[in-house]
N, CA, C and O atoms as CSV, one atom per row, in Angstrom:
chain,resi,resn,atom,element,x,y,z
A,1,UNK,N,N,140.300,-68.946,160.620
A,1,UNK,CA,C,141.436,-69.775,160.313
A,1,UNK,C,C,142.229,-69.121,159.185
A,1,UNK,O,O,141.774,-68.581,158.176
A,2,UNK,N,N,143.741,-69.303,159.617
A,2,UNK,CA,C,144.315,-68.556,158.486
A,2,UNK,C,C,144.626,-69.542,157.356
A,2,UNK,O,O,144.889,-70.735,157.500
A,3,UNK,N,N,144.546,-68.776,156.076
A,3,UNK,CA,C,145.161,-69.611,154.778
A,3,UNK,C,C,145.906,-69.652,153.769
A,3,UNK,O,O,145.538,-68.915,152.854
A,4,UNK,N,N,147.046,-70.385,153.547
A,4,UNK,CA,C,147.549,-69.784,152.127
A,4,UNK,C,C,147.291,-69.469,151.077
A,4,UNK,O,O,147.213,-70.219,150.104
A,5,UNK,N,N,147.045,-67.853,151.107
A,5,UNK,CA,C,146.854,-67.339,150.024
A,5,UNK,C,C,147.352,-67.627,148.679
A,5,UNK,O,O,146.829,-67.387,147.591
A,6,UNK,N,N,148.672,-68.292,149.020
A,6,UNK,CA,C,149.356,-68.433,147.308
A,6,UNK,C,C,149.284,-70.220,147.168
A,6,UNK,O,O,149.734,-70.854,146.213
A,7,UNK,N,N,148.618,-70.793,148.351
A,7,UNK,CA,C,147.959,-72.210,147.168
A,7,UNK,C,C,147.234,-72.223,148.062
A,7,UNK,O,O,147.889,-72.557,149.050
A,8,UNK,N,N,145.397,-71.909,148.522
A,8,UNK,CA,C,144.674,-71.996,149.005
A,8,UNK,C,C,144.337,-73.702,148.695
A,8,UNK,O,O,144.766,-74.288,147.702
A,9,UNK,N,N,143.770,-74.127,149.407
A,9,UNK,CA,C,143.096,-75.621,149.342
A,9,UNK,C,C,142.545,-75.535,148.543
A,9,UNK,O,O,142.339,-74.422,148.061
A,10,UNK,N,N,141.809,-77.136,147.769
A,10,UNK,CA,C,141.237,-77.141,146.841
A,10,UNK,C,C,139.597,-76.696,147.179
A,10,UNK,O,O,138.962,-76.239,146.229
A,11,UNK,N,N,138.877,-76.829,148.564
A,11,UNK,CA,C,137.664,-76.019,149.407
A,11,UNK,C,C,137.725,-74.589,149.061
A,11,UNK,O,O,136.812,-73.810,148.786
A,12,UNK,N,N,139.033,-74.407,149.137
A,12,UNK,CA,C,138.514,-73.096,149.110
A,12,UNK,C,C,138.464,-72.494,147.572
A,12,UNK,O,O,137.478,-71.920,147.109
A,13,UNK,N,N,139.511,-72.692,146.971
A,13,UNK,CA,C,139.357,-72.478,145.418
A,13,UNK,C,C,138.062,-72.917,145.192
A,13,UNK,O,O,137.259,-72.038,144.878
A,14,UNK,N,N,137.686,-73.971,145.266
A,14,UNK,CA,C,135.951,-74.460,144.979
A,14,UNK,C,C,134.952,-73.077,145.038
A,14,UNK,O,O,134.334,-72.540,144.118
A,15,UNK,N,N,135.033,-72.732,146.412
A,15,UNK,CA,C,134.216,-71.669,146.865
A,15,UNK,C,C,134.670,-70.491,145.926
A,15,UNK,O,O,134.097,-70.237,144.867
A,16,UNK,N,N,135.475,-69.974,146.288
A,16,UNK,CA,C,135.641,-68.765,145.250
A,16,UNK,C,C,135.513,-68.962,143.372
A,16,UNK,O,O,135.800,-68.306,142.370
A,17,UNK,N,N,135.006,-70.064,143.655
A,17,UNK,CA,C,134.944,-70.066,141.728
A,17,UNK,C,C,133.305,-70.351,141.264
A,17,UNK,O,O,132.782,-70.413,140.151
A,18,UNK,N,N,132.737,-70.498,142.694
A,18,UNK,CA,C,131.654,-70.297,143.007
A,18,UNK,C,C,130.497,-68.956,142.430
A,18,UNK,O,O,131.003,-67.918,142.004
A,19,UNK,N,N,129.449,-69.057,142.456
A,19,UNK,CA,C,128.698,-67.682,141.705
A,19,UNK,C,C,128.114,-67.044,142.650
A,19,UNK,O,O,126.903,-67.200,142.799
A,20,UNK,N,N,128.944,-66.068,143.611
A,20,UNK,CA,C,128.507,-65.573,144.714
A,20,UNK,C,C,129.060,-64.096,144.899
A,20,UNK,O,O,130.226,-63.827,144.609
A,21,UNK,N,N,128.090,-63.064,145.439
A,21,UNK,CA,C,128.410,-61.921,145.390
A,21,UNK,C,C,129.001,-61.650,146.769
A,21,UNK,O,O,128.586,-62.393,147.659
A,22,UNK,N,N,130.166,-60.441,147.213
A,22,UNK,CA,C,130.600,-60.115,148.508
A,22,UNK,C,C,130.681,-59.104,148.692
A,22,UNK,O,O,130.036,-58.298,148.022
A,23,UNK,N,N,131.595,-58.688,149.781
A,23,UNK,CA,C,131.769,-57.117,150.087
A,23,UNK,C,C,132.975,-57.081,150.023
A,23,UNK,O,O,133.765,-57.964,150.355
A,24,UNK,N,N,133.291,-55.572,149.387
A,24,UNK,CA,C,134.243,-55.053,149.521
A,24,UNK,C,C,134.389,-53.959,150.547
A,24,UNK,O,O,133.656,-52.982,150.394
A,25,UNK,N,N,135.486,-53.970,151.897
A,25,UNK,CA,C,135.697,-52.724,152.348
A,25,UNK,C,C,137.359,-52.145,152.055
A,25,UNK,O,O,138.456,-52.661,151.838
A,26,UNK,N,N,136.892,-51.006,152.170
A,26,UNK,CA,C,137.893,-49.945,151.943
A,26,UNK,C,C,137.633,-48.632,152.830
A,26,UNK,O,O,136.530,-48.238,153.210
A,27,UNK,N,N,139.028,-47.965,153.108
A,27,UNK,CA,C,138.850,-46.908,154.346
A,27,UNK,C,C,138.699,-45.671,153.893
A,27,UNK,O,O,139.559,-45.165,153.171
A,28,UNK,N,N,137.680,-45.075,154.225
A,28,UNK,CA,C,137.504,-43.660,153.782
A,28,UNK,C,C,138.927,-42.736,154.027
A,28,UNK,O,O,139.971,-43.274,154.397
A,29,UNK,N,N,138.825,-41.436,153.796
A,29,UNK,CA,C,139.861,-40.285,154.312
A,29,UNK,C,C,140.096,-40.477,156.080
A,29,UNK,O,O,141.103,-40.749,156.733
A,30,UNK,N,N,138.763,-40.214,156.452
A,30,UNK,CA,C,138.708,-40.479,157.488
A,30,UNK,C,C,139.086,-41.515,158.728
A,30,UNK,O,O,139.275,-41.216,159.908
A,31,UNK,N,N,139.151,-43.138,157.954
A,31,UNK,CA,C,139.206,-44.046,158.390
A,31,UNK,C,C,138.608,-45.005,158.578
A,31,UNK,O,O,139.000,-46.143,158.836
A,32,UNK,N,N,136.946,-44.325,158.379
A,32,UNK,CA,C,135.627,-45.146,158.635
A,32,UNK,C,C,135.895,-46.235,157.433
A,32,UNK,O,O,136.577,-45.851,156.483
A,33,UNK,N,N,135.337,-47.712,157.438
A,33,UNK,CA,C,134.929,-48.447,156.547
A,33,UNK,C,C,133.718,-47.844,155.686
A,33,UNK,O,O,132.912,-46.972,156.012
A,34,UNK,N,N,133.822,-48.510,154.585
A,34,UNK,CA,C,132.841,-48.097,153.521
A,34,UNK,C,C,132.572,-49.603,152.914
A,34,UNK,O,O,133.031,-49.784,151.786
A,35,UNK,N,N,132.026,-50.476,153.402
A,35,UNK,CA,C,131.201,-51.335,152.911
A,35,UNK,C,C,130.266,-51.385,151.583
A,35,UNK,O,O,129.257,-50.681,151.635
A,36,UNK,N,N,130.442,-51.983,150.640
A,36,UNK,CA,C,129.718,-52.255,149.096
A,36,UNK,C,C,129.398,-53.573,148.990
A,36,UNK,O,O,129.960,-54.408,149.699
A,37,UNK,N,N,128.393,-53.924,148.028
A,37,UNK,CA,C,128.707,-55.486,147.660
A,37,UNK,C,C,129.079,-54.962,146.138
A,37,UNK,O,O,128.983,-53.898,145.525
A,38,UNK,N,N,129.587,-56.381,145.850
A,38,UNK,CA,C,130.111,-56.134,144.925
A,38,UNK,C,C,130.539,-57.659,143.919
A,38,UNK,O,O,130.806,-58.612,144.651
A,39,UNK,N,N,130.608,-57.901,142.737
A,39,UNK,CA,C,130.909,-58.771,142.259
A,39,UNK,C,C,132.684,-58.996,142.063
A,39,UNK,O,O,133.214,-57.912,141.819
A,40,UNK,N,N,133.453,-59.896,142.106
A,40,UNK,CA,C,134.901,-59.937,141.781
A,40,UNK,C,C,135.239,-61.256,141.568
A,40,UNK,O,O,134.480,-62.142,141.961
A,41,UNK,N,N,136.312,-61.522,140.977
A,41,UNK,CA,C,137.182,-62.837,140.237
A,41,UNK,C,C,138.504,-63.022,140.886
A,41,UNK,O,O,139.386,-62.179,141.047
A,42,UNK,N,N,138.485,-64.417,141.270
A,42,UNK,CA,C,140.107,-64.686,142.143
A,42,UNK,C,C,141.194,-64.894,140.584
A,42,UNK,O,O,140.839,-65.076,139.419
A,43,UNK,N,N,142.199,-64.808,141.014
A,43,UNK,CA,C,142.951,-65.102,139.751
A,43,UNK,C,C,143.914,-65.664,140.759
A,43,UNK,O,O,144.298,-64.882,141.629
A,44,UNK,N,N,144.378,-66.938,140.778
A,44,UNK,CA,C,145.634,-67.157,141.592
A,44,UNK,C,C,146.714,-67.339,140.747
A,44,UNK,O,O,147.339,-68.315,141.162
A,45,UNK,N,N,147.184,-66.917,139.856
A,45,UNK,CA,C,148.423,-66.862,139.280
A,45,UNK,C,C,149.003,-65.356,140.411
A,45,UNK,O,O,150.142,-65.070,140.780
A,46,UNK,N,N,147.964,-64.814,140.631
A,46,UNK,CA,C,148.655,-63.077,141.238
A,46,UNK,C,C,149.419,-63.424,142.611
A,46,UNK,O,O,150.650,-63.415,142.614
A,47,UNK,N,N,148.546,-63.791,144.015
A,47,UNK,CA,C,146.946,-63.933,143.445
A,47,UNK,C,C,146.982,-62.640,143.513
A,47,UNK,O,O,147.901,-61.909,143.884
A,48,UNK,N,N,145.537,-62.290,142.993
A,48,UNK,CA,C,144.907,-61.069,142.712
A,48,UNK,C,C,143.285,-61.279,142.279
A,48,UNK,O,O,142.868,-62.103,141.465
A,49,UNK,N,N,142.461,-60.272,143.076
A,49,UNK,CA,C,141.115,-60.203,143.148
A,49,UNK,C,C,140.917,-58.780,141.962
A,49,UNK,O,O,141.752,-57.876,141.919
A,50,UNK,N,N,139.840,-58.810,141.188
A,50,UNK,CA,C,139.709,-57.963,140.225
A,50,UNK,C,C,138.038,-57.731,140.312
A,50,UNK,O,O,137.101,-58.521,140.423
A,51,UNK,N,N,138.115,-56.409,140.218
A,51,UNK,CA,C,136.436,-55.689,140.297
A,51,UNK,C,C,136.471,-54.460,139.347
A,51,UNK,O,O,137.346,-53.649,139.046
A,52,UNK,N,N,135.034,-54.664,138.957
A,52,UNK,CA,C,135.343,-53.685,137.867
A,52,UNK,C,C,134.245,-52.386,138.631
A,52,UNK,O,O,133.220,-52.857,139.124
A,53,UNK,N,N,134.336,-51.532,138.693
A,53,UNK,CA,C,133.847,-50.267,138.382
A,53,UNK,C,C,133.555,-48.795,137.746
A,53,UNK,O,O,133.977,-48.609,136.604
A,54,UNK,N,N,133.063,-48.039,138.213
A,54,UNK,CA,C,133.367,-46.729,137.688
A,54,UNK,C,C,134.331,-45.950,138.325
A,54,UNK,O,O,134.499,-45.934,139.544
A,55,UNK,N,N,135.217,-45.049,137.188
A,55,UNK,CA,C,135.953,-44.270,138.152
A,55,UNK,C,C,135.992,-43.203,138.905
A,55,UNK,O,O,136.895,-42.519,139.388
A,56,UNK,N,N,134.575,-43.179,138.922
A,56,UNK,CA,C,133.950,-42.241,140.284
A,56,UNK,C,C,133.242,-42.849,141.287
A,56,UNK,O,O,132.491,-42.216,142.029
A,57,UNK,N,N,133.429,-44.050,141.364
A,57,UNK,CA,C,132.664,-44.604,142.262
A,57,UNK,C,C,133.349,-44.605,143.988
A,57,UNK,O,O,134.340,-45.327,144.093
A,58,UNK,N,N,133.071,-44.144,144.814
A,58,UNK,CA,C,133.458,-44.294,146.315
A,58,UNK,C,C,135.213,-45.271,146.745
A,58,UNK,O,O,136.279,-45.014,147.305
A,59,UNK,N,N,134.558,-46.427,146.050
A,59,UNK,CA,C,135.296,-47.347,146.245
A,59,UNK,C,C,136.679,-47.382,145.129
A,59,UNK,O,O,137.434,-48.290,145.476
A,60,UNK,N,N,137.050,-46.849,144.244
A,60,UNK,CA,C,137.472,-46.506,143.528
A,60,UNK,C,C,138.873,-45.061,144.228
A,60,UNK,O,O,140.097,-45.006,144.340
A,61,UNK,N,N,137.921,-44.331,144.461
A,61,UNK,CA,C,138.445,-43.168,144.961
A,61,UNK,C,C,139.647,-43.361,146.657
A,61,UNK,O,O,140.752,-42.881,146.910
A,62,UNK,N,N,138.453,-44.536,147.690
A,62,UNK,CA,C,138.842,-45.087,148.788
A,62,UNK,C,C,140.550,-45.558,148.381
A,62,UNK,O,O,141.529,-44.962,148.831
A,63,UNK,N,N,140.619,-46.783,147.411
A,63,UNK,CA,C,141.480,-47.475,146.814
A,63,UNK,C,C,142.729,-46.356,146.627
A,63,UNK,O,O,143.773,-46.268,147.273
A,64,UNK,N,N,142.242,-45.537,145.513
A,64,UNK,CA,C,143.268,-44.590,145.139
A,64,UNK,C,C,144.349,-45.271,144.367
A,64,UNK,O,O,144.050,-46.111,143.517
A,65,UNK,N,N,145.631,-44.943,144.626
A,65,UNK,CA,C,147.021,-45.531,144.172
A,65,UNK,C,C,147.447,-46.670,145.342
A,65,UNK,O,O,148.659,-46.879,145.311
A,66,UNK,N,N,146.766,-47.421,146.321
A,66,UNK,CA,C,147.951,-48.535,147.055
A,66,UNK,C,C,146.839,-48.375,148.429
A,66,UNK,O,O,147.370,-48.536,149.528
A,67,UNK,N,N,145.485,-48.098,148.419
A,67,UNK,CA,C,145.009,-48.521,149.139
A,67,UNK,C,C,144.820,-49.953,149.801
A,67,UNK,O,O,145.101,-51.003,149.222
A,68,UNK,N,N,144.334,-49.867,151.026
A,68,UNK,CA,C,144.351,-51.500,151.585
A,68,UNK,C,C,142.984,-52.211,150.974
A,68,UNK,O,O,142.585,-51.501,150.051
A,69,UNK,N,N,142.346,-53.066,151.115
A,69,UNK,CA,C,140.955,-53.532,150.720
A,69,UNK,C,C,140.901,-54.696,151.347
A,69,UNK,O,O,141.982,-55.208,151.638
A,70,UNK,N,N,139.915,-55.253,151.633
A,70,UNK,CA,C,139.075,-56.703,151.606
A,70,UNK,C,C,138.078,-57.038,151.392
A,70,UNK,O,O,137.203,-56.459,152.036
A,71,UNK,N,N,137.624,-58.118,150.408
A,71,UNK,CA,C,136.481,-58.625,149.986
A,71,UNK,C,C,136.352,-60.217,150.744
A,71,UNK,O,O,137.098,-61.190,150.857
A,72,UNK,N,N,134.903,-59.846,151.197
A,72,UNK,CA,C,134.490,-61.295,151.714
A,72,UNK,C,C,133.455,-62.031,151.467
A,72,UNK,O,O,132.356,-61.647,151.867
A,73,UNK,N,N,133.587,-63.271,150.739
A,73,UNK,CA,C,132.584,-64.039,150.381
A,73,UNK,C,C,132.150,-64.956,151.806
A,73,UNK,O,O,132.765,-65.495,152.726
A,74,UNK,N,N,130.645,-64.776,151.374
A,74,UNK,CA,C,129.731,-65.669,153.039
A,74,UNK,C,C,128.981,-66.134,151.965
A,74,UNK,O,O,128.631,-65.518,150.958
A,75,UNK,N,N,128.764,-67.322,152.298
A,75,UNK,CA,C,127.727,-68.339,152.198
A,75,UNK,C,C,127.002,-69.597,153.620
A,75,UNK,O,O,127.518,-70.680,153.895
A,76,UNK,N,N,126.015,-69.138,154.143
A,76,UNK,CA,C,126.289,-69.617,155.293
A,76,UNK,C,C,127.097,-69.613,156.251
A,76,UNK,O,O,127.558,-68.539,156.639
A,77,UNK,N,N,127.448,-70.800,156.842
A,77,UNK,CA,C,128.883,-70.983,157.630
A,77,UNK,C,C,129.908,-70.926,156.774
A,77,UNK,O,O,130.981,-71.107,157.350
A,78,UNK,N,N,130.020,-70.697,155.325
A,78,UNK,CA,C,130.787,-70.632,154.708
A,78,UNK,C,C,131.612,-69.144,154.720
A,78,UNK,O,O,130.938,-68.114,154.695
A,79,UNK,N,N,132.565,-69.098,154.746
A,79,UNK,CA,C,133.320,-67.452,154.401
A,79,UNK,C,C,134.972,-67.954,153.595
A,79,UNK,O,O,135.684,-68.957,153.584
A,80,UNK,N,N,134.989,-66.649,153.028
A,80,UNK,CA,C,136.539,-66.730,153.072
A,80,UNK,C,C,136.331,-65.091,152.637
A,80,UNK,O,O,135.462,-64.567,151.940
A,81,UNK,N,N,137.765,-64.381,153.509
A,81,UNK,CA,C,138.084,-62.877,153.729
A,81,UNK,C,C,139.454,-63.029,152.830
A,81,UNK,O,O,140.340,-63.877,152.941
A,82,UNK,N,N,139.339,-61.923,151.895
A,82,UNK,CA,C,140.434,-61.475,151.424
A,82,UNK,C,C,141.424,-60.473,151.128
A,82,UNK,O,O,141.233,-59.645,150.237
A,83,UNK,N,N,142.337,-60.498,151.737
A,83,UNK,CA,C,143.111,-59.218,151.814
A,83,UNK,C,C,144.089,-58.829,151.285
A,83,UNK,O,O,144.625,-59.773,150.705
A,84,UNK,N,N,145.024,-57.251,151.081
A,84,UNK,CA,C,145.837,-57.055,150.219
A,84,UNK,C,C,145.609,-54.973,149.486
A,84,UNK,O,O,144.754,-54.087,149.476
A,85,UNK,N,N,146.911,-55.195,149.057
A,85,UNK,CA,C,146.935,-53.813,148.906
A,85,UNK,C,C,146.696,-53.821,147.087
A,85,UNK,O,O,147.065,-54.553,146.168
A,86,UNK,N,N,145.688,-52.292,147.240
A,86,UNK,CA,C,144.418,-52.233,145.839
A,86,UNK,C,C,145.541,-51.320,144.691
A,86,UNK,O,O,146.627,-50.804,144.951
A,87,UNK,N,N,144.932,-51.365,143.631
A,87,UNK,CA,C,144.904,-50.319,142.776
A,87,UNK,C,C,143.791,-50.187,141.809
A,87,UNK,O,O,142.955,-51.001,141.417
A,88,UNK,N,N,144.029,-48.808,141.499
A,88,UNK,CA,C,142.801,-48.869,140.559
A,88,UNK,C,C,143.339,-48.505,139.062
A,88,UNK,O,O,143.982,-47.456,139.044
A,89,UNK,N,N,143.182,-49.269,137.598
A,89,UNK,CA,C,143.606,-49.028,136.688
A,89,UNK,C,C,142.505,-48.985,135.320
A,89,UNK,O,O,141.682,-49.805,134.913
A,90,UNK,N,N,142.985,-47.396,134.758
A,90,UNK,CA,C,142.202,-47.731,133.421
A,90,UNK,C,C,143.034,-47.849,132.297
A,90,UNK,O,O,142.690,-47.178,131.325
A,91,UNK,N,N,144.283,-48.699,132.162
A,91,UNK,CA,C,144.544,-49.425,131.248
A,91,UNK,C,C,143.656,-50.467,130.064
A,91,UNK,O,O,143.306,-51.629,130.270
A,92,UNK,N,N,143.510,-49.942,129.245
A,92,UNK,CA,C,142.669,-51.045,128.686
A,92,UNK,C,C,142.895,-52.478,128.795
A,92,UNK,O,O,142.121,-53.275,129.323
A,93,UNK,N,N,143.884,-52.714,128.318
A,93,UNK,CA,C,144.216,-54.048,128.516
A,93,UNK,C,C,144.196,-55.021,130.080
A,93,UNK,O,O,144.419,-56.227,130.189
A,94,UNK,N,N,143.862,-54.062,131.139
A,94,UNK,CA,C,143.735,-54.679,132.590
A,94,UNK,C,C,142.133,-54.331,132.657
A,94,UNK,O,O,141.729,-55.086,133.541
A,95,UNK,N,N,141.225,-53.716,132.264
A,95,UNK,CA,C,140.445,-53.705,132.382
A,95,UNK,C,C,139.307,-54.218,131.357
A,95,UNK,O,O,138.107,-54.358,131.593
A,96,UNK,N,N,140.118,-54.499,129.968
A,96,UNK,CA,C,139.553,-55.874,129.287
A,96,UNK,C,C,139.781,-57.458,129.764
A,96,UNK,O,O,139.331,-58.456,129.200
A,97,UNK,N,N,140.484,-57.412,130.781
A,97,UNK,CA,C,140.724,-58.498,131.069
A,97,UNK,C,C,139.717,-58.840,132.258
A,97,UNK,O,O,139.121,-59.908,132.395
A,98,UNK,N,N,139.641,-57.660,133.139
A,98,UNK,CA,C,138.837,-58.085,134.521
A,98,UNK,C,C,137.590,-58.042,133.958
A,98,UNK,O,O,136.722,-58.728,134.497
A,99,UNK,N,N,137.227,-57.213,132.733
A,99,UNK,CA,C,135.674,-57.450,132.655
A,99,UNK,C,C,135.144,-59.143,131.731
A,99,UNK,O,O,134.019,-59.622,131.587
A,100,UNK,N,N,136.566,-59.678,131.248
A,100,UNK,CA,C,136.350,-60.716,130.710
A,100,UNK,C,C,136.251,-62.278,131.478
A,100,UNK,O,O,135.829,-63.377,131.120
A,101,UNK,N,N,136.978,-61.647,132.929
A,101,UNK,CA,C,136.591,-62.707,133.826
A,101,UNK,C,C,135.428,-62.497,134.556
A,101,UNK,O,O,134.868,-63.522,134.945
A,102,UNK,N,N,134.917,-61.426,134.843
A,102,UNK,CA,C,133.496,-61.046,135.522
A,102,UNK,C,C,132.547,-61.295,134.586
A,102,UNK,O,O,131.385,-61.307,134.992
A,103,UNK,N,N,132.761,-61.510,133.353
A,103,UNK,CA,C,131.829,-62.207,132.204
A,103,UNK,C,C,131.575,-63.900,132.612
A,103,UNK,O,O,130.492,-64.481,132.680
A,104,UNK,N,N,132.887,-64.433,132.842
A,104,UNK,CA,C,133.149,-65.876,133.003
A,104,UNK,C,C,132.217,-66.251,134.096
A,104,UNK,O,O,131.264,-67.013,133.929
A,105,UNK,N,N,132.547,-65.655,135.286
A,105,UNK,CA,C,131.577,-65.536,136.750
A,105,UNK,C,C,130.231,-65.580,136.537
A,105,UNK,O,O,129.378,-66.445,136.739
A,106,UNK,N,N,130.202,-64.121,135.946
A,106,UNK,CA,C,128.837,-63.404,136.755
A,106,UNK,C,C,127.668,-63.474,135.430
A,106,UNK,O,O,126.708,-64.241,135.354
A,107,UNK,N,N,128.082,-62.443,134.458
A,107,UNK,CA,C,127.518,-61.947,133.311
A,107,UNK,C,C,128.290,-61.350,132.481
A,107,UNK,O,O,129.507,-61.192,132.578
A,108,UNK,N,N,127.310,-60.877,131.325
A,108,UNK,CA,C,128.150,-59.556,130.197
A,108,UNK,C,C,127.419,-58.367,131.068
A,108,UNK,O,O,126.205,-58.167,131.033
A,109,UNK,N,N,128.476,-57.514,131.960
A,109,UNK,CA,C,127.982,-56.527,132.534
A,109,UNK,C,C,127.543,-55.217,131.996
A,109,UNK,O,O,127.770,-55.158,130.787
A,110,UNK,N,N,127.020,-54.201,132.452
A,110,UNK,CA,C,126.402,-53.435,131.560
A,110,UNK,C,C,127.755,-52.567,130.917
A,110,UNK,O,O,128.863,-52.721,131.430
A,111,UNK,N,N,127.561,-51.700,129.815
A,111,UNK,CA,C,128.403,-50.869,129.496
A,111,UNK,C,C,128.465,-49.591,130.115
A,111,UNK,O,O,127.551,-48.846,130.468
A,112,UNK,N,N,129.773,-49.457,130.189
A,112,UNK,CA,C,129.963,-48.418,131.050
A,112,UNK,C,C,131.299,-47.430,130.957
A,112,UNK,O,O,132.132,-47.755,131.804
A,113,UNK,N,N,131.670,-46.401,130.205
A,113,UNK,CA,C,132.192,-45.927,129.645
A,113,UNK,C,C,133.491,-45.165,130.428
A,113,UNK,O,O,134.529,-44.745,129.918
A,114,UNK,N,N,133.082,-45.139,131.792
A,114,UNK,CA,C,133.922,-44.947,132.959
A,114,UNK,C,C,134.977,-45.864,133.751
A,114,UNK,O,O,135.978,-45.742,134.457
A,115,UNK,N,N,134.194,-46.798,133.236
A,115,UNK,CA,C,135.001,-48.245,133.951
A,115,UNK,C,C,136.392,-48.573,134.230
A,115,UNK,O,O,137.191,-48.086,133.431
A,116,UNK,N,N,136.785,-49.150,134.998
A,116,UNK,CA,C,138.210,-48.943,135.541
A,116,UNK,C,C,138.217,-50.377,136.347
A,116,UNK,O,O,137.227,-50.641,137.028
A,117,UNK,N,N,138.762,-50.843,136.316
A,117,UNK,CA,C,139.283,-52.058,137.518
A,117,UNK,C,C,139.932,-52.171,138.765
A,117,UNK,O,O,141.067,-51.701,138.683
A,118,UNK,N,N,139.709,-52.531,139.693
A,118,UNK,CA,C,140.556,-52.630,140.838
A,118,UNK,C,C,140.992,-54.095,140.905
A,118,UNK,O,O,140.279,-55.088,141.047
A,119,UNK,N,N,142.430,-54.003,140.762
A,119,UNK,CA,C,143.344,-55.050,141.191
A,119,UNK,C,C,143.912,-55.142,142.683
A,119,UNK,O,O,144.838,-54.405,143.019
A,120,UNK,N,N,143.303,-56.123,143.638
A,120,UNK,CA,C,143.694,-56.243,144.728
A,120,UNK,C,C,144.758,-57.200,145.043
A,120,UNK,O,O,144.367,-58.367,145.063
A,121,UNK,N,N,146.461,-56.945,145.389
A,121,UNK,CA,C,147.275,-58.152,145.206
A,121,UNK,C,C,147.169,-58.924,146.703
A,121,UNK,O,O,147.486,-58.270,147.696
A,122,UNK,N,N,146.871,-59.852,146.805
A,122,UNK,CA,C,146.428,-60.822,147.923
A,122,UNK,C,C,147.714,-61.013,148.491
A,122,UNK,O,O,148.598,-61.612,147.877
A,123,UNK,N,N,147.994,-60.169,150.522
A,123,UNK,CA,C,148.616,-61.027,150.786
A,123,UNK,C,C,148.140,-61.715,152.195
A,123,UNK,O,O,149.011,-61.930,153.038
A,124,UNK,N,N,146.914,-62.033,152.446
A,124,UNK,CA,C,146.193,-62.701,153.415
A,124,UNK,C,C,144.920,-63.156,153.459
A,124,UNK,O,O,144.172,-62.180,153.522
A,125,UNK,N,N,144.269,-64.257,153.455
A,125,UNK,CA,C,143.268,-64.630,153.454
A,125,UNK,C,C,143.215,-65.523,154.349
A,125,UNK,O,O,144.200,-66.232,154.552
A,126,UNK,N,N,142.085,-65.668,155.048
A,126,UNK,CA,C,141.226,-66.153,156.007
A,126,UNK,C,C,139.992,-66.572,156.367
A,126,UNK,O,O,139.223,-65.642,156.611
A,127,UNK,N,N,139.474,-67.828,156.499
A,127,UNK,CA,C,138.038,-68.303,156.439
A,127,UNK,C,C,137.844,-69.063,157.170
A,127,UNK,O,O,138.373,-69.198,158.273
A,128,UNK,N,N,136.807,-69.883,156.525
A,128,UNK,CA,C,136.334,-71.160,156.675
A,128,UNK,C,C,135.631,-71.725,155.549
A,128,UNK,O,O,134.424,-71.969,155.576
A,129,UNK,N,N,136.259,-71.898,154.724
A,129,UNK,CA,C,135.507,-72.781,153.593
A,129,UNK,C,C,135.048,-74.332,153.789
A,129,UNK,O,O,135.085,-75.121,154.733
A,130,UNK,N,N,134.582,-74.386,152.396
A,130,UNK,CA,C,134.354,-75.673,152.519
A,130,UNK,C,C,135.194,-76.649,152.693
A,130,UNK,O,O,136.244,-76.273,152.171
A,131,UNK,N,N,135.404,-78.267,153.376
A,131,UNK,CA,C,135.987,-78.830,153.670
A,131,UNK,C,C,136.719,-79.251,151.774
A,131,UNK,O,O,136.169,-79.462,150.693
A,132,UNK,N,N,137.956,-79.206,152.171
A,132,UNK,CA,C,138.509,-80.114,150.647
A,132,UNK,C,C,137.820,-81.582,149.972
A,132,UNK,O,O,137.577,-82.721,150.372
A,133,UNK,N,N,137.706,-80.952,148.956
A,133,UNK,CA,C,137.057,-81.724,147.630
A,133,UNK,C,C,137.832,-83.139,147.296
A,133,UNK,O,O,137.471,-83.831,146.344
């Protein structure tokens, strides 16, 4: 089912604010998917999905300058897919920010001196969440 990305239901915001890990894919050189899990934070002011990594990491590299991406949270019959074109930034100030919402989520993640963020700007999402709250 498709959904508005720029005011998702209140089900589905529920779910994504949720403490649940997903996947991210992104397309190799080649084309192949490259599947990760991965932890990330919705921000709907963007919207925009934010993950932090290293900047040698696969997924990082996949992304590049304006790669495509999607991350999908499953919980059961639960899902919601999210889509949108990536970047990857080591601005401090964008990447003090995504690690300060992946704090909010998840944890204080480890330190990591490489770290870089991927900002994914959402323009499609699709699920089945939970029924509205």
């Amino acid at each position: 089912m498709s959904i508005d990305h720029t005011a998702p239901p209140p089900g589905a915001l529920a779910f994504l604010n949720e403490r649940h890990l997903a996947t991210l894919t992104t397309l190799r050189p080649d084309g192949t998917p490259h599947v990760v899990p991965v932890g990330f934070t919705w921000d709907p002011e963007g919207p925009t999905v934010r993950i932090i990594t290293s900047a040698t990491s696969v997924k990082a590299a996949n992304i590049g300058g304006g790669g495509r991406a999607s991350v999908c949270q499953v919980d059961g019959g639960r899902w919601l897919t999210i889509e949108g074109r990536g970047r990857v930034t080591d601005d401090a100030a964008d990447v003090a920010e995504a690690v300060r919402r992946y704090t909010e989520r998840y944890r204080v993640p480890r330190d990591n001196p490489r770290r870089v963020a991927i900002e994914i700007t959402v323009d499609r999402m699709m699920g089945r969440p939970p029924d509205d709250v």
